[in-house]
N, C-alpha and C positions, 0 to 999 in steps of 0.2 A: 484587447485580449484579456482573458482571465487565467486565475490561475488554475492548475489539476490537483486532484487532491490523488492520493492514492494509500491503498487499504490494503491490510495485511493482516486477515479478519483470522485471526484465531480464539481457542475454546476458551479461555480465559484473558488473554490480554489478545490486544490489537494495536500494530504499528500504525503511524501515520506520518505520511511523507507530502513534500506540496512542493510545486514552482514557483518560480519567480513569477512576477505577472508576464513577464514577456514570453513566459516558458521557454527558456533555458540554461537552466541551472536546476536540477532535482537537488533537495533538503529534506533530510529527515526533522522531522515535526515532533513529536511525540508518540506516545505508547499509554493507552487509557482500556482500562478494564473495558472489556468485553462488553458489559452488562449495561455501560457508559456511553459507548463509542456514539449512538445514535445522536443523542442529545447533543455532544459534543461535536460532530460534523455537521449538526444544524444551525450549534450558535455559532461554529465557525464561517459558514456560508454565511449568515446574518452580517459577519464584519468583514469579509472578505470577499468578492467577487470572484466567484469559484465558475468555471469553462463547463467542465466535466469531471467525473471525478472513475479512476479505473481502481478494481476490484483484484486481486492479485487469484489466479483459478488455478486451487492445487491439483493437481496430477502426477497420476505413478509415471515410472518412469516408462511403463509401457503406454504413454498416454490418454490414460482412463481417468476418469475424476477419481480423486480420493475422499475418504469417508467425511471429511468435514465441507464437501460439496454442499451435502444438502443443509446446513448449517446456514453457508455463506449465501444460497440462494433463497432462503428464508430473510435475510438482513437485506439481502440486493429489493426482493419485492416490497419489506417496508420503507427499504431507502427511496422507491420510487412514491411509495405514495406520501412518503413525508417532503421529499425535493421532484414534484415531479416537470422541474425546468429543467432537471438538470442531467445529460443523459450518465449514463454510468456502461460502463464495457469491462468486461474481463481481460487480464491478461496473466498469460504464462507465468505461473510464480515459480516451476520447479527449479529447484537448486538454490534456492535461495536465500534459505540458511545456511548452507554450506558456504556461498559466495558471501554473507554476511560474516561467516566464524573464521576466512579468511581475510577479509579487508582487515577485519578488526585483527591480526593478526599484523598482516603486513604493516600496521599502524601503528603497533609498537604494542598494544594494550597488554595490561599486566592483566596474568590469569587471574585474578579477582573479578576485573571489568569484563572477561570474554565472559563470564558468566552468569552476567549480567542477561536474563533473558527478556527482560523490557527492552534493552539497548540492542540486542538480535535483530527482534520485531522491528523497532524503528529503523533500523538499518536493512532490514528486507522490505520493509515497504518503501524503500529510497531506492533500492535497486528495483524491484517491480516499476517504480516510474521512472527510473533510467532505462531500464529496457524498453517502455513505452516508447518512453520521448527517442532512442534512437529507433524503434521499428517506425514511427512517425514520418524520419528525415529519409528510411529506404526507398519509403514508398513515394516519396518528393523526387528522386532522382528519376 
């Protein structure tokens, strides 16, 4: 098994979250400029034995794509032609800063660190691939 990588593709920064090889256990990874991420998911595949890696797909809450769609499906079609062993899938990201600005809450963090919008990101791209990994096990039952 390899690991998942997952993505939290925003205008300026981008979260980055990964499994364990066994994938079970999602961890946030890091948070790399925008302009960067490419490079940086390639030399990570390089050291890493990466599965698949999912795309976090924002939508409103009336579920329509939101305007940074076509941003994120511009990065998804270079992602193919830079990894193209590697498949890549969208998933659900709404609410995901939200469920980010509470964990980080429930977790004690002092209002300095909640505003931390690099630590958001990573922390939405770790929930993006928690929701994977459990829509993953629904569909095993």
């Amino acid at each position: 098994m390899g690991r998942v990588l997952a993505i939290d593709y925003g205008k300026k920064r981008t979260g980055v979250a990964v499994t364990d090889p066994l994938q079970l256990i999602a961890n946030g990874l890091t948070t790399v400029s925008t302009s960067s991420v490419m490079d940086f998911i390639v030399s990570y595949v390089q050291q890493e034995h990466v599965e698949r890696i999912v795309v976090g797909q924002p939508k409103q809450a009336n579920g329509e794509d939101s305007e940074n769609m076509g941003r994120i499906n511009s990065f998804v079609r270079r992602l193919h032609e830079r990894l193209p062993e590697i498949p890549v899938e969208f998933f659900d990201e709404r609410y995901t800063s939200v469920l980010a600005h509470q964990a980080m809450l429930q977790g004690g963090l002092r209002k300095k660190a909640r505003q931390n919008k690099a630590l958001v990101d990573e922390i939405s791209a770790t929930i993006i691939l928690q929701g994977w990994m459990e829509s993953r096990m629904m569909l095993k039952k």
